[in-house]
Biopython code that builds the backbone (N, CA, C, O; Angstrom):
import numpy as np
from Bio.PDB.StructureBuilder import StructureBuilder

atoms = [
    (1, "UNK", "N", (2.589, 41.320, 12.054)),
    (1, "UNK", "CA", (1.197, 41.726, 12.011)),
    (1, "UNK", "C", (0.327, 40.572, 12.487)),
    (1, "UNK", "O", (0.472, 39.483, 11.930)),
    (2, "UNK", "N", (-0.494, 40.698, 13.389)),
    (2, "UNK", "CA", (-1.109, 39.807, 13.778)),
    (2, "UNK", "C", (-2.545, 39.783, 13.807)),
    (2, "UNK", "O", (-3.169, 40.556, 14.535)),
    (3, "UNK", "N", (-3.221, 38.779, 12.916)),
    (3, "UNK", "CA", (-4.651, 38.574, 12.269)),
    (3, "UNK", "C", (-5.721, 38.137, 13.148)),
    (3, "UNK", "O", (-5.675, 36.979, 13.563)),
    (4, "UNK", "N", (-6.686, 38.905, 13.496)),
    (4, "UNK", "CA", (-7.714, 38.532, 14.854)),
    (4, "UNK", "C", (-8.877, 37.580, 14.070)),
    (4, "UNK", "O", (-9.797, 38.025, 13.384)),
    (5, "UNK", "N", (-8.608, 36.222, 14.338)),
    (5, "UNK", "CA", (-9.499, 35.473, 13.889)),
    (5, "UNK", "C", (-10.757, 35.400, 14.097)),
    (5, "UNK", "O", (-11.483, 34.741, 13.352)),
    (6, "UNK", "N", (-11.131, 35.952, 14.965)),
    (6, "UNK", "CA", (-12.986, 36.512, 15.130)),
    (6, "UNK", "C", (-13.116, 37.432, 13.697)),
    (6, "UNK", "O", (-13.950, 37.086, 12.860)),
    (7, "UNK", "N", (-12.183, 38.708, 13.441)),
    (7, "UNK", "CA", (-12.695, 39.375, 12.467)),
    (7, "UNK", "C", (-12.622, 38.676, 11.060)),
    (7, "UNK", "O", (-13.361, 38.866, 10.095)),
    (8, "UNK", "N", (-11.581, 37.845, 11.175)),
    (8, "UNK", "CA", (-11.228, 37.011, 9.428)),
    (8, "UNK", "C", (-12.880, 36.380, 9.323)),
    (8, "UNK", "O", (-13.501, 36.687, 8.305)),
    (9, "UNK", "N", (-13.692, 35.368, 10.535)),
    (9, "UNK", "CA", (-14.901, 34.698, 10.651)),
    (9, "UNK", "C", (-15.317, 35.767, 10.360)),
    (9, "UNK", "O", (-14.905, 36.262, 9.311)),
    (10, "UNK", "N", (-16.254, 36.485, 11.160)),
    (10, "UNK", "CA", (-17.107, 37.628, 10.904)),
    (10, "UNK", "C", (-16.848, 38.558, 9.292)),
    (10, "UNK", "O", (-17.912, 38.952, 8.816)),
    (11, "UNK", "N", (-15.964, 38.809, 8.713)),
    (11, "UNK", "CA", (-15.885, 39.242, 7.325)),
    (11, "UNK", "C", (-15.923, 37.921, 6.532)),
    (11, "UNK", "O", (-15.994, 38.032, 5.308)),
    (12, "UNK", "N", (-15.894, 36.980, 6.940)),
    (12, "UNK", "CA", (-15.695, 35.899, 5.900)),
    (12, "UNK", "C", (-17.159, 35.772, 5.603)),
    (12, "UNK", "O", (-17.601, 35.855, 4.457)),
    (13, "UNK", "N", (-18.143, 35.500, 7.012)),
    (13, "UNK", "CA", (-19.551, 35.207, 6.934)),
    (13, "UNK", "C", (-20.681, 36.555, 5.960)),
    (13, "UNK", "O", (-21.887, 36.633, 5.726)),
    (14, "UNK", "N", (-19.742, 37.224, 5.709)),
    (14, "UNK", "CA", (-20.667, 38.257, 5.359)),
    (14, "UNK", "C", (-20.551, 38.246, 3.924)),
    (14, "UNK", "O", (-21.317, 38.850, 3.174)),
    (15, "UNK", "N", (-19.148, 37.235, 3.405)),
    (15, "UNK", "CA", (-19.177, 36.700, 1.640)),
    (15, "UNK", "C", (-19.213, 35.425, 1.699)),
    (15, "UNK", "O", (-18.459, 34.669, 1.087)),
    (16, "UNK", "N", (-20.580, 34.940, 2.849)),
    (16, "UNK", "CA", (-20.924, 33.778, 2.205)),
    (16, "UNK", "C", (-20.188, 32.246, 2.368)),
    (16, "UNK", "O", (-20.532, 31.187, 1.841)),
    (17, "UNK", "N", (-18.785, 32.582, 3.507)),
    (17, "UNK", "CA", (-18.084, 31.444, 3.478)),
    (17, "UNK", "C", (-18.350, 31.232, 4.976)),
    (17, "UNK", "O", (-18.420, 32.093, 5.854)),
    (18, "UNK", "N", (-18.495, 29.791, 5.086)),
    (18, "UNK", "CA", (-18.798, 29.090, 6.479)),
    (18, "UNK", "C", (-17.062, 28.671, 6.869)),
    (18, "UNK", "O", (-16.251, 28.071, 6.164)),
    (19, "UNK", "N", (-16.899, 29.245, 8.255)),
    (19, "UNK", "CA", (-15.717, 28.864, 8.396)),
    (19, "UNK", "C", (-15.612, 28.300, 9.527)),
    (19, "UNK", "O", (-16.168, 28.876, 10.462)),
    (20, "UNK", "N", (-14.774, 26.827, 9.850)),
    (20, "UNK", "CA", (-15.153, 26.217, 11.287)),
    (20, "UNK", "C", (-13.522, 26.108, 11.696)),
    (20, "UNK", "O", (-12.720, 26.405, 10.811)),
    (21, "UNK", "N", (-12.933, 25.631, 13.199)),
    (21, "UNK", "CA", (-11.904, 25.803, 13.653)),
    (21, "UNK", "C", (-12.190, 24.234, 13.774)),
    (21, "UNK", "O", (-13.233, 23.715, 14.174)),
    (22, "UNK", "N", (-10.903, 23.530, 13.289)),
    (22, "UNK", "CA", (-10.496, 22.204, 13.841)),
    (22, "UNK", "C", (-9.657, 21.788, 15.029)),
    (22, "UNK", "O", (-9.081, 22.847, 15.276)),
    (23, "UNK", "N", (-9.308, 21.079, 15.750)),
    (23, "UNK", "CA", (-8.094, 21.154, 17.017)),
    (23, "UNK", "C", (-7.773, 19.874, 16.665)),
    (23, "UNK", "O", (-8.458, 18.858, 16.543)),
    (24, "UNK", "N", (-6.279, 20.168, 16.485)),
    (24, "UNK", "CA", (-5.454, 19.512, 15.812)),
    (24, "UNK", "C", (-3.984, 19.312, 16.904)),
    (24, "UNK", "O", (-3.493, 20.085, 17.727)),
    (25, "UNK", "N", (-3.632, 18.055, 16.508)),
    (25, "UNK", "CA", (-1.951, 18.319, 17.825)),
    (25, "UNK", "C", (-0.802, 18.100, 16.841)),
    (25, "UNK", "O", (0.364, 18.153, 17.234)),
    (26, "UNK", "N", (-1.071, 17.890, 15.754)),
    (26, "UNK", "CA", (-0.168, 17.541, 14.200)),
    (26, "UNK", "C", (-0.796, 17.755, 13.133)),
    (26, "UNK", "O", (-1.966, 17.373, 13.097)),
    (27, "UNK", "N", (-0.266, 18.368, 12.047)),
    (27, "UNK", "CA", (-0.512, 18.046, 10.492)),
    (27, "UNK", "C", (0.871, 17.570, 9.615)),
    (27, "UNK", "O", (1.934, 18.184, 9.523)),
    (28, "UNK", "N", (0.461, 16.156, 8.952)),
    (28, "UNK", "CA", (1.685, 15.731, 8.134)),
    (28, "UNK", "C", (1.146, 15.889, 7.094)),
    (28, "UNK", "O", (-0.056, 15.633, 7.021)),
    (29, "UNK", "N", (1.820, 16.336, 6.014)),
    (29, "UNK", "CA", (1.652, 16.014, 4.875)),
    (29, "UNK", "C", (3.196, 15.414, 4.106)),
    (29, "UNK", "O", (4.374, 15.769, 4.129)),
    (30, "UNK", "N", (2.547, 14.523, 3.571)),
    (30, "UNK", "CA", (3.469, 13.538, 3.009)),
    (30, "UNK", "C", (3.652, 13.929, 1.607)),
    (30, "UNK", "O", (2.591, 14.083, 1.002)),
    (31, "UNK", "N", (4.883, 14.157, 0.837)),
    (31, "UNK", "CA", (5.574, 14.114, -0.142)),
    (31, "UNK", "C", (6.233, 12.940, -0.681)),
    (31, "UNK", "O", (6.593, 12.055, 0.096)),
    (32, "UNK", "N", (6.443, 12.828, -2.019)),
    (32, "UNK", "CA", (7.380, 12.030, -2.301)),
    (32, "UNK", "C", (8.842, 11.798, -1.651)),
    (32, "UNK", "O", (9.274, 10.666, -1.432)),
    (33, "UNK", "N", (9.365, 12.659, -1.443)),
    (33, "UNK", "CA", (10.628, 12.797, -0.579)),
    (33, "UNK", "C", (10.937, 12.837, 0.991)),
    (33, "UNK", "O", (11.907, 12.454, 1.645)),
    (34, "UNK", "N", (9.736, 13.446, 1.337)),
    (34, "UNK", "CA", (9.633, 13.814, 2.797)),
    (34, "UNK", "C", (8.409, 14.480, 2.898)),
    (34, "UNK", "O", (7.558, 14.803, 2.069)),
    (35, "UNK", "N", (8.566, 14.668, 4.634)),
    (35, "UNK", "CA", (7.248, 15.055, 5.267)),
    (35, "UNK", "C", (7.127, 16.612, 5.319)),
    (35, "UNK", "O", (8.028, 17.329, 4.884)),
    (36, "UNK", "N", (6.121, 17.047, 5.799)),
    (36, "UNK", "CA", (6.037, 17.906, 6.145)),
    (36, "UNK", "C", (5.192, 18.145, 7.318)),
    (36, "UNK", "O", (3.964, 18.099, 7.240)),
    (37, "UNK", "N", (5.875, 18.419, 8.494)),
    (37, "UNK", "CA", (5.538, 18.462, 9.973)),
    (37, "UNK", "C", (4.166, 19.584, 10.430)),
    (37, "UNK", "O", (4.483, 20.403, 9.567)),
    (38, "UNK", "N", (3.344, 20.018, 10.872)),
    (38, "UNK", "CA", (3.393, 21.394, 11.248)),
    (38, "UNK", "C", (2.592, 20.709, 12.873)),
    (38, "UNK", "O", (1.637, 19.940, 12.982)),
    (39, "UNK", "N", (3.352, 21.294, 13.832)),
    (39, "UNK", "CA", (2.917, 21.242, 15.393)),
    (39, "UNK", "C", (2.127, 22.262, 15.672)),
    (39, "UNK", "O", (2.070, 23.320, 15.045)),
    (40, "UNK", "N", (1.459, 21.930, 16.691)),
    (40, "UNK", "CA", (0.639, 23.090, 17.434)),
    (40, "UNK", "C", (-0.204, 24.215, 16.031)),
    (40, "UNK", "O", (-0.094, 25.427, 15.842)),
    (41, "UNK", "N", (-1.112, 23.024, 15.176)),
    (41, "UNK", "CA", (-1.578, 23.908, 14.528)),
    (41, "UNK", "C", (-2.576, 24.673, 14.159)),
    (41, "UNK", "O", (-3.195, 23.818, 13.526)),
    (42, "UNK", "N", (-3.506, 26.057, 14.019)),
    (42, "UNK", "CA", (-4.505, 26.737, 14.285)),
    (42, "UNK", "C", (-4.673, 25.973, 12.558)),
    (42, "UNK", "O", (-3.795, 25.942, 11.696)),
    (43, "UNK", "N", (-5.863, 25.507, 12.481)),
    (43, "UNK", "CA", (-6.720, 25.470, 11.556)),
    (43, "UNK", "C", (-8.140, 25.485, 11.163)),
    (43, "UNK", "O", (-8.993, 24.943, 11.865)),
    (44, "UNK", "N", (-8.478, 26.229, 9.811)),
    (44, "UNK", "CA", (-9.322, 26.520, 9.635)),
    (44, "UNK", "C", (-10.124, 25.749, 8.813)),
    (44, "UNK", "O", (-9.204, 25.366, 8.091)),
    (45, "UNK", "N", (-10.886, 25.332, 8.447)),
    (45, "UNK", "CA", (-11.861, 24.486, 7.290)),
    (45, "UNK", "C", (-12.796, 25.973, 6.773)),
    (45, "UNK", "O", (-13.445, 26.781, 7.437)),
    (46, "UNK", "N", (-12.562, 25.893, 5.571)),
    (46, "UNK", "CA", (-13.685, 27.518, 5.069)),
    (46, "UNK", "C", (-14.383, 26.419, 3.792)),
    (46, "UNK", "O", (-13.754, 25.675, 3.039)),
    (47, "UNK", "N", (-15.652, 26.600, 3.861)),
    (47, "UNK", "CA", (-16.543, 25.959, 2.923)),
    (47, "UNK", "C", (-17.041, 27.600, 2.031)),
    (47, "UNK", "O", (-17.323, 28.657, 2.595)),
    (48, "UNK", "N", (-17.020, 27.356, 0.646)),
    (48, "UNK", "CA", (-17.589, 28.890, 0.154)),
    (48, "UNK", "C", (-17.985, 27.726, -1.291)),
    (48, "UNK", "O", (-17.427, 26.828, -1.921)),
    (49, "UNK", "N", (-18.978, 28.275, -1.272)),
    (49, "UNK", "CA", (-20.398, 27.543, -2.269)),
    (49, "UNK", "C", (-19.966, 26.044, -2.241)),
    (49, "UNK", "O", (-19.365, 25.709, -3.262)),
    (50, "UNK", "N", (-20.080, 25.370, -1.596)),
    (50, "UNK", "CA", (-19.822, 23.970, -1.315)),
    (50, "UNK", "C", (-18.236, 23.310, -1.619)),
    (50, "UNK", "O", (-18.024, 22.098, -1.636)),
    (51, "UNK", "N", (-17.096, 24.447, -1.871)),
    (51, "UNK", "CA", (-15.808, 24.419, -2.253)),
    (51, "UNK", "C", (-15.540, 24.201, -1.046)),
    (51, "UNK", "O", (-16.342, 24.769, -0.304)),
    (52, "UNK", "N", (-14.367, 23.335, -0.257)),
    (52, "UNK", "CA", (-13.600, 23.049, 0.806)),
    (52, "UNK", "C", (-12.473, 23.150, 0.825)),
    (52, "UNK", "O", (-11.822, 22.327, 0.180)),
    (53, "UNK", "N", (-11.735, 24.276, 1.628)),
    (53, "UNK", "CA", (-10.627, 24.422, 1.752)),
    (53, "UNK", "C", (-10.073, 24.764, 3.224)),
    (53, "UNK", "O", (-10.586, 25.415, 4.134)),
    (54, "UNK", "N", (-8.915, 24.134, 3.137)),
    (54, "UNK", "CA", (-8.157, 24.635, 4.199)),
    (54, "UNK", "C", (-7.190, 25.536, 4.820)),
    (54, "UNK", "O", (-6.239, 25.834, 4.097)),
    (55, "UNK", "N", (-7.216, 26.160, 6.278)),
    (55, "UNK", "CA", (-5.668, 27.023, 5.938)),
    (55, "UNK", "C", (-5.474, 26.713, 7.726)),
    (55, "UNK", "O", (-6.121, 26.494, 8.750)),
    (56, "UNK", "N", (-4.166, 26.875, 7.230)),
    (56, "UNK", "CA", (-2.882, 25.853, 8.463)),
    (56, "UNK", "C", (-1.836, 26.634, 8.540)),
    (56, "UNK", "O", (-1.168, 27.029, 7.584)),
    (57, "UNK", "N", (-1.647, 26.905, 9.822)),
    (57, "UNK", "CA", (-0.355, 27.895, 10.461)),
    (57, "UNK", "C", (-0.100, 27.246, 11.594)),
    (57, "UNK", "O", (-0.720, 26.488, 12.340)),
    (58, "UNK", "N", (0.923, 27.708, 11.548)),
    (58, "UNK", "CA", (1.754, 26.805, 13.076)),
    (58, "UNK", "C", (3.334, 26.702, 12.863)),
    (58, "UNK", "O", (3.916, 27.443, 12.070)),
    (59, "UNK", "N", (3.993, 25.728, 13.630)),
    (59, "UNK", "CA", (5.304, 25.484, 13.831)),
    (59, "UNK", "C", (5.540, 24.533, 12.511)),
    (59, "UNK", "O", (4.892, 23.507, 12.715)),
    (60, "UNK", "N", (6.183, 24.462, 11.283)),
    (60, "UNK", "CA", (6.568, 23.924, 10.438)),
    (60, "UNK", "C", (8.131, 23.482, 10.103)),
    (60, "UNK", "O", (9.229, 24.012, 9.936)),
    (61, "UNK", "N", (7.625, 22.391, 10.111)),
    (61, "UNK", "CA", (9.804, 21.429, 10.505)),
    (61, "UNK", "C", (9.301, 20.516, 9.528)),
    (61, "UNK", "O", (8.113, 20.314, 9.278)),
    (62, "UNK", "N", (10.705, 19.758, 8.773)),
    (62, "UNK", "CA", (10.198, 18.865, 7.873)),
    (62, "UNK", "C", (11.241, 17.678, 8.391)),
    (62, "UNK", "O", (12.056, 17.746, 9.312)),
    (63, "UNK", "N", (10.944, 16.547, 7.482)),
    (63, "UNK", "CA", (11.461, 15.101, 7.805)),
    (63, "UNK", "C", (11.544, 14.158, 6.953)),
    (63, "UNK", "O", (10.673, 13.994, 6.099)),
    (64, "UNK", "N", (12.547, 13.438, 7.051)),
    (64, "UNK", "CA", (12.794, 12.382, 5.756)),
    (64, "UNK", "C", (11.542, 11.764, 5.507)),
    (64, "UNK", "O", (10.723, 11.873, 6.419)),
    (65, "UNK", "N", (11.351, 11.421, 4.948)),
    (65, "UNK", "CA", (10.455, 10.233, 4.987)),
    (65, "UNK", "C", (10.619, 8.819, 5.080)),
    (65, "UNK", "O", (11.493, 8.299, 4.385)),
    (66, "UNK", "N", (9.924, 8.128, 5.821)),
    (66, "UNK", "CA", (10.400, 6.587, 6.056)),
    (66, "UNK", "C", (10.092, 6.001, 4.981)),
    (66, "UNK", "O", (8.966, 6.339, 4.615)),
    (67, "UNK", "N", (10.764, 5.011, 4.065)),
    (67, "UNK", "CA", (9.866, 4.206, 3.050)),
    (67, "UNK", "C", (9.665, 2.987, 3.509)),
    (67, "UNK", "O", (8.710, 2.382, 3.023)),
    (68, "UNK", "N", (10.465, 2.325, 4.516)),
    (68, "UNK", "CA", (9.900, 1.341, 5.012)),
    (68, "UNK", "C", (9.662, 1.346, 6.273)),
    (68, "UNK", "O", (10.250, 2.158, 6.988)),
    (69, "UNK", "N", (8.764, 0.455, 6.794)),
    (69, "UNK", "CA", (8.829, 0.395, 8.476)),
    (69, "UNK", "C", (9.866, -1.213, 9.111)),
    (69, "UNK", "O", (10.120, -2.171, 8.381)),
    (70, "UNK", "N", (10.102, -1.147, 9.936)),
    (70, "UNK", "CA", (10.706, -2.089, 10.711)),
    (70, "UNK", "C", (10.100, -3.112, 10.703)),
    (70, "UNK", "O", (10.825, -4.104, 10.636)),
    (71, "UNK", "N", (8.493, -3.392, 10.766)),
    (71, "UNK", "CA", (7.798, -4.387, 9.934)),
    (71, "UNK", "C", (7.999, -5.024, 9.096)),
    (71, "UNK", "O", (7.704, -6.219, 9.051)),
    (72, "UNK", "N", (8.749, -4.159, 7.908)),
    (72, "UNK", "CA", (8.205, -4.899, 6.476)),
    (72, "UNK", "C", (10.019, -5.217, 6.685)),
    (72, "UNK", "O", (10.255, -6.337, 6.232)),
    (73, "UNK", "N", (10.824, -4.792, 7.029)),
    (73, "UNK", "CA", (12.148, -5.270, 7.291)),
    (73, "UNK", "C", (12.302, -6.801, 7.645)),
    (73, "UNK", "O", (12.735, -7.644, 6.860)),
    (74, "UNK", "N", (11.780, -7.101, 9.271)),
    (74, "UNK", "CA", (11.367, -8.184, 9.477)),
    (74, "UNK", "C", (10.974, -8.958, 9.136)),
    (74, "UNK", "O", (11.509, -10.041, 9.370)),
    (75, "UNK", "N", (9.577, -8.865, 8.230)),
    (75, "UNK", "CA", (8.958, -9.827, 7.332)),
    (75, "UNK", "C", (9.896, -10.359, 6.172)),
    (75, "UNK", "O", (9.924, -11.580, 6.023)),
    (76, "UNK", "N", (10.554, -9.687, 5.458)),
    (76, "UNK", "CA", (11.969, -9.863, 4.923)),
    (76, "UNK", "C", (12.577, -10.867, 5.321)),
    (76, "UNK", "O", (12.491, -11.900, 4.658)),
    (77, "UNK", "N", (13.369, -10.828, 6.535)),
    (77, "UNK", "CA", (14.119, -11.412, 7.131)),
    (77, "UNK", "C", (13.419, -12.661, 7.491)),
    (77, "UNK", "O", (13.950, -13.679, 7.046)),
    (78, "UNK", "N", (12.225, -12.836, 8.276)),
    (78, "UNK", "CA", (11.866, -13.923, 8.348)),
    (78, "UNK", "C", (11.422, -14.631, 7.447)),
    (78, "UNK", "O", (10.995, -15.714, 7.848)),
    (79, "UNK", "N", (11.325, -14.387, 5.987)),
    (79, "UNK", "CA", (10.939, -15.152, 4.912)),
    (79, "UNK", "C", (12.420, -15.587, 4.192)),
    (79, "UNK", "O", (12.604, -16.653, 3.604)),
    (80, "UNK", "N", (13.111, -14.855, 4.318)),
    (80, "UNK", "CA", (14.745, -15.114, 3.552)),
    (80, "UNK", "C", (15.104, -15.539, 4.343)),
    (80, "UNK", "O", (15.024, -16.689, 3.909)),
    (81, "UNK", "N", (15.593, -15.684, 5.514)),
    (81, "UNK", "CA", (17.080, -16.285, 7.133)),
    (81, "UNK", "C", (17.685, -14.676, 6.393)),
    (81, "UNK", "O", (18.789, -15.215, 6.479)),
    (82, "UNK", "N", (17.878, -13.772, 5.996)),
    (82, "UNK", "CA", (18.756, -12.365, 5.747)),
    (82, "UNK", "C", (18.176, -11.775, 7.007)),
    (82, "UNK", "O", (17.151, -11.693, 7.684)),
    (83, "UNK", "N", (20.381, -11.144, 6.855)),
    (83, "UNK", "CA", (20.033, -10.406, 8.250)),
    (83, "UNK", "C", (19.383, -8.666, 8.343)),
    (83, "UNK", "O", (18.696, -7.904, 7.663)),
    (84, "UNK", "N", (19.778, -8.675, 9.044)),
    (84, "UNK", "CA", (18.905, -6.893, 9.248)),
    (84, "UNK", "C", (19.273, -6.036, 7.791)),
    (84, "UNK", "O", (18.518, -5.417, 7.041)),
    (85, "UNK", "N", (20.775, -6.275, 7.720)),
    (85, "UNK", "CA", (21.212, -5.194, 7.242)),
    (85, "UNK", "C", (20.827, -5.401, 5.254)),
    (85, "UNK", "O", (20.293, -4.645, 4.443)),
    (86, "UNK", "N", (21.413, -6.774, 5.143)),
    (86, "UNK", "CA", (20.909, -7.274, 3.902)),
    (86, "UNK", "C", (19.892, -6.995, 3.562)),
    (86, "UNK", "O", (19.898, -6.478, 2.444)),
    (87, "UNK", "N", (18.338, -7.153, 4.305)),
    (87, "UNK", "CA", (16.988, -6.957, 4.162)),
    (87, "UNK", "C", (16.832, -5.544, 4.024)),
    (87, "UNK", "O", (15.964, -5.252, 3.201)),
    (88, "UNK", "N", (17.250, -4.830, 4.428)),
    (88, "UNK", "CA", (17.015, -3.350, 4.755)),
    (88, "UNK", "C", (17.973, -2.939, 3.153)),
    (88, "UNK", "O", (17.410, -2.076, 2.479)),
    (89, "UNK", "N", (18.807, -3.284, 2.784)),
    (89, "UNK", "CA", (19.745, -3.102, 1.273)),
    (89, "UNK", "C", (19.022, -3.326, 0.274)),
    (89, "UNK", "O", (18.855, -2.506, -0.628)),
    (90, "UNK", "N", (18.492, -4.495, 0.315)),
    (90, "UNK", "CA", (17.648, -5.092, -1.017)),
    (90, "UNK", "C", (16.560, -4.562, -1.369)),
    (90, "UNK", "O", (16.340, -4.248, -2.539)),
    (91, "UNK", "N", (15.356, -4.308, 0.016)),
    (91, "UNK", "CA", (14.770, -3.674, -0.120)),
    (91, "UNK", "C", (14.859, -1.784, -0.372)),
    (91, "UNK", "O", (13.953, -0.998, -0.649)),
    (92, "UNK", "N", (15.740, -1.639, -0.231)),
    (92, "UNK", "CA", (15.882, -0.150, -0.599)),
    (92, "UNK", "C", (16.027, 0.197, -1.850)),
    (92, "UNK", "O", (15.657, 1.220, -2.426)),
    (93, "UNK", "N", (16.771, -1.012, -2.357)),
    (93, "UNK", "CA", (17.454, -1.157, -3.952)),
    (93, "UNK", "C", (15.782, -1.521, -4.770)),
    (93, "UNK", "O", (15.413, -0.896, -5.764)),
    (94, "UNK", "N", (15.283, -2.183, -4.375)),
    (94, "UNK", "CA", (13.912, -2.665, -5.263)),
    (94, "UNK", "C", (12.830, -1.918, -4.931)),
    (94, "UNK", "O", (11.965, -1.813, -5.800)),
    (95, "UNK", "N", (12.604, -1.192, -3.551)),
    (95, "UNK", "CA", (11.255, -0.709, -3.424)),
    (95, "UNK", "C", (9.916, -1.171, -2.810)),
    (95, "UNK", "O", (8.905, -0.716, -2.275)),
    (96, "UNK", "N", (10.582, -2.532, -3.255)),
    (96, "UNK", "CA", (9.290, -3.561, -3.173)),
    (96, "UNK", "C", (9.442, -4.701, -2.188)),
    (96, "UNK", "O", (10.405, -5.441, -2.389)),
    (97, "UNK", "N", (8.499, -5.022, -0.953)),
    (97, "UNK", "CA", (8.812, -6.399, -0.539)),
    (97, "UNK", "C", (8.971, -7.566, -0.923)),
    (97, "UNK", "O", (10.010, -8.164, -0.644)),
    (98, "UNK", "N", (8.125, -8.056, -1.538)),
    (98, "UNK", "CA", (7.986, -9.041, -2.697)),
    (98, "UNK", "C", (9.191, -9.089, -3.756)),
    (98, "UNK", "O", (9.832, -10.013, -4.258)),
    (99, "UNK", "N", (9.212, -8.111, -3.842)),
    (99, "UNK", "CA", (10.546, -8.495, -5.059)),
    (99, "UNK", "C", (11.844, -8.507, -3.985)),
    (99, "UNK", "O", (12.799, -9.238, -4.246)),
    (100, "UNK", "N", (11.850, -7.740, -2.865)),
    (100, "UNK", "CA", (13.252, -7.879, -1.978)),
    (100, "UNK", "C", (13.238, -9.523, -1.588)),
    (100, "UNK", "O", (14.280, -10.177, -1.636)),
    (101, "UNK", "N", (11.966, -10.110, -1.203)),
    (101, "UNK", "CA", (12.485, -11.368, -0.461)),
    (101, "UNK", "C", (12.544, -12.615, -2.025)),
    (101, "UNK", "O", (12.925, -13.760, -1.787)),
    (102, "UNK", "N", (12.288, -12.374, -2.976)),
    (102, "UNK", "CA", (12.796, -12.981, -4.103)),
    (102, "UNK", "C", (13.477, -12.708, -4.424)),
    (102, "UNK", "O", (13.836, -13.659, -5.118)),
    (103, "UNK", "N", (14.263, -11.870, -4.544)),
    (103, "UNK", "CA", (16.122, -11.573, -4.901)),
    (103, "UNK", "C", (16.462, -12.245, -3.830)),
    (103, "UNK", "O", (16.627, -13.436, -4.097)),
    (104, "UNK", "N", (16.699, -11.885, -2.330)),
    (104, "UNK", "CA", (17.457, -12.813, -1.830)),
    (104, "UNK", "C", (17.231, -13.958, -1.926)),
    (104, "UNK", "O", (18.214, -14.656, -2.174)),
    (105, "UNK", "N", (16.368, -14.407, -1.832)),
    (105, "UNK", "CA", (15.761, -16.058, -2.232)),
    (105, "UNK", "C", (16.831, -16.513, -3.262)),
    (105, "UNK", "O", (17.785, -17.250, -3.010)),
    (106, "UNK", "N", (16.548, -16.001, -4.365)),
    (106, "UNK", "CA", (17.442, -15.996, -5.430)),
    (106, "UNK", "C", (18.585, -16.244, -5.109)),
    (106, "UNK", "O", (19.031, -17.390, -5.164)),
    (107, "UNK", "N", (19.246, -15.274, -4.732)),
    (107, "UNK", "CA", (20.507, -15.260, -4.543)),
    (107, "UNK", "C", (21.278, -16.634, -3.404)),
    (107, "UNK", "O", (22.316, -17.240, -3.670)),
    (108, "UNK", "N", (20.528, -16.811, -2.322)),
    (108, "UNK", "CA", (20.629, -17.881, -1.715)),
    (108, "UNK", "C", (20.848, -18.589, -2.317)),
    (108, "UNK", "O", (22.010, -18.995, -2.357)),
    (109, "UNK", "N", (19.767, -19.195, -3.206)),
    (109, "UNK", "CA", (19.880, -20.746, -4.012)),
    (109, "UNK", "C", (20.883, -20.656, -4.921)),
    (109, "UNK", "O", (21.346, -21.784, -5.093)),
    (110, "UNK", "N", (21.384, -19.915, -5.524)),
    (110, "UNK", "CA", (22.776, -19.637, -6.440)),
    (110, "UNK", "C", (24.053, -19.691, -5.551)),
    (110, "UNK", "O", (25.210, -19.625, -5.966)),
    (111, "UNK", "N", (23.636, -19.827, -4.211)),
    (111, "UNK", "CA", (25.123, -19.811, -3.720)),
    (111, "UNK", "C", (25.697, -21.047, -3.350)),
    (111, "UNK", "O", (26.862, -21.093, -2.957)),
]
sb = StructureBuilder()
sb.init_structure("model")
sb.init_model(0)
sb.init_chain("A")
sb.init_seg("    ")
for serial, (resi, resn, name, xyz) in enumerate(atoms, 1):
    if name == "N":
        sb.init_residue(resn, " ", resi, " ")
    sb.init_atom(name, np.array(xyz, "f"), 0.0, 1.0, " ", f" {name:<3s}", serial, name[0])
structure = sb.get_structure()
């Protein structure tokens, strides 16, 4: 079934809700776990008594989520001498940069 968005506007305006079209080439929304993709997406912004809401259709694919970037890997590494793989371990195990390049630190000086 397919919804003619002139008529959804035009009945919407007649209860009062202002509805505008955004152009968009992505929407992510980010989860704790992962993403959520949507490409090529028609969206709407509907304001009804100063309430803001949205509605989003399109191509929807999802994706891990990165927790770190290759950045904060590096920075790792260049504060410890640890190599890729170590930095990328520790930090996965802790979460945290700061605490990854003080464990290895740690661990260095104990060896």
């Amino acid at each position: 079934m397919k919804i003619n968005p002139k008529a959804i506007e035009k009945m919407a305006r007649k209860m009062g809700m202002q509805m505008t079209e955004i152009p968009a080439e992505e929407v992510v929304i980010k989860t704790h776990e992962k993403e959520i993709v949507i490409k090529d997406p028609h969206i709407s912004k509907v304001n009804m008594m100063g309430q803001e809401t949205f509605q989003i259709t399109g191509e929807v694919t999802e994706r891990e989520k990165e927790k770190f970037s290759e950045k904060d890997i590096r920075m790792i590494m260049d504060q410890t001498g640890a190599d890729e793989e170590e930095a990328e371990e520790v930090l996965t195990e802790t979460g945290d940069i700061a605490e990854a390049i003080l464990k290895i630190k740690k661990e260095k000086e104990s060896q």
